[in-house]
C-alpha positions, 0 to 999 in steps of 0.5 A: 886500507884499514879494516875501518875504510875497507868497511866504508868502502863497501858502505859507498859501493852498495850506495853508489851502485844501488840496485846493480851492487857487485861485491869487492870479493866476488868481482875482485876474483873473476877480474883476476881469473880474466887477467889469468885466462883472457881471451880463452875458454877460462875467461869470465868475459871474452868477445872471442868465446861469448856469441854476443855481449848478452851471453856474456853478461849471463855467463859473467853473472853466472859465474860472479854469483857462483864464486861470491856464493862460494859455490864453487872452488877457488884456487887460492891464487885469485883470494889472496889480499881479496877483501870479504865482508860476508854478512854485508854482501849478503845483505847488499846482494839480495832480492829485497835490497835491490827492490827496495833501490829500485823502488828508490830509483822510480821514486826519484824519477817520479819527483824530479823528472820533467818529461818523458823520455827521462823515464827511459833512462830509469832502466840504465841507472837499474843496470850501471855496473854490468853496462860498465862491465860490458864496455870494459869487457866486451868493446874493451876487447873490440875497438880502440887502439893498442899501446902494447901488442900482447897475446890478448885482444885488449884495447884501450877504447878512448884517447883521453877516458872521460867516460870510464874515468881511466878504466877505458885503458884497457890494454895498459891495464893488460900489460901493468896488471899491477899498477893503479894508474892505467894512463900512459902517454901524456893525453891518457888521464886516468882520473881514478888515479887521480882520486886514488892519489888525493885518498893516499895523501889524505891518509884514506888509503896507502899506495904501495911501491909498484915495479912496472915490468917493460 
């Protein structure tokens, strides 16, 4: 991307995530640590050393929060090409943006909710990331199938990914690290792919040559 679009990007992230925003850097490292160490001690987030899906979600809010605050030291492996826009995240990142999205949240439930079992959904739209986080991580580890048998746990969690929009091709992700397209055979989909390649031909984004290894 171009600084510009990098700087948008950030922008539509925090619109888009609202309250449960997750920065591109801090994320972007512990994604790659996951890939680096998975399935072990090291892990951000694994099923096989976590008790239960909660602690893994304290011990990767834990550790996101430590290595966004830079807290803590980071081989320069997992920062290299890591976009940071410090001043941003600071702001997207604290305890009045998030408040002033949740108090946005209920306000738009106040107006167009009908009934009330709408408002047991407002809870959700608080927490969307790490529940996406957890289906990726946790069940992404758990169920599914396997196109590629690995020394990992990793599972790709639906023939055709209609609710992670492709991401749910957790095992192809494992075995092509490097590839924006995680669909493989001809029913799995990947539709961010799809988004990625309508950016890429509207000059939005460049997609760089990738060398998948068999």
């Amino acid at each position: 991307m171009s600084k510009t679009m990098e700087r948008v990007t950030y922008v539509l992230t925090w619109i888009f995530q609202g309250p449960s925003y997750l920065s591109a850097y801090g994320y972007g490292i512990m994604h790659r640590m996951h890939h680096a160490y998975t399935d072990t001690e090291k892990d951000p987030h694994s099923p096989s050393h976590d008790a239960n899906l909660f602690a893994m979600m304290w011990k990767t809010k834990s550790i996101y929060q430590d290595i966004n605050m830079q807290q803590v030291e980071v081989d320069s492996k997992f920062t290299k090409n890591i976009p940071q826009w410090k001043k941003f995240d600071v702001f997207a990142s604290s305890r009045v943006s998030r408040l002033l999205w949740v108090a946005a949240y209920i306000a738009f439930f106040a107006f167009f909710a009908t009934t009330w079992w709408e408002w047991a959904l407002l809870p959700i739209t608080f927490m969307m990331a790490p529940i996406h986080g957890v289906i990726i991580n946790w069940f992404g580890h758990i169920f599914g199938y396997v196109n590629h048998q690995m020394k990992n746990t990793s599972k790709n969690l639906f023939p055709f990914d209609f609710l992670m929009m492709g991401e749910g091709y957790h095992n192809n992700h494992h075995k092509h690290a490097s590839s924006p397209n995680f669909g493989e055979k001809w029913h799995e989909i990947d539709i961010t792919y799809v988004i990625i390649r309508v950016l890429d031909f509207l000059g939005l984004i460049q997609l760089k040559p990738i060398k998948i290894k068999n």
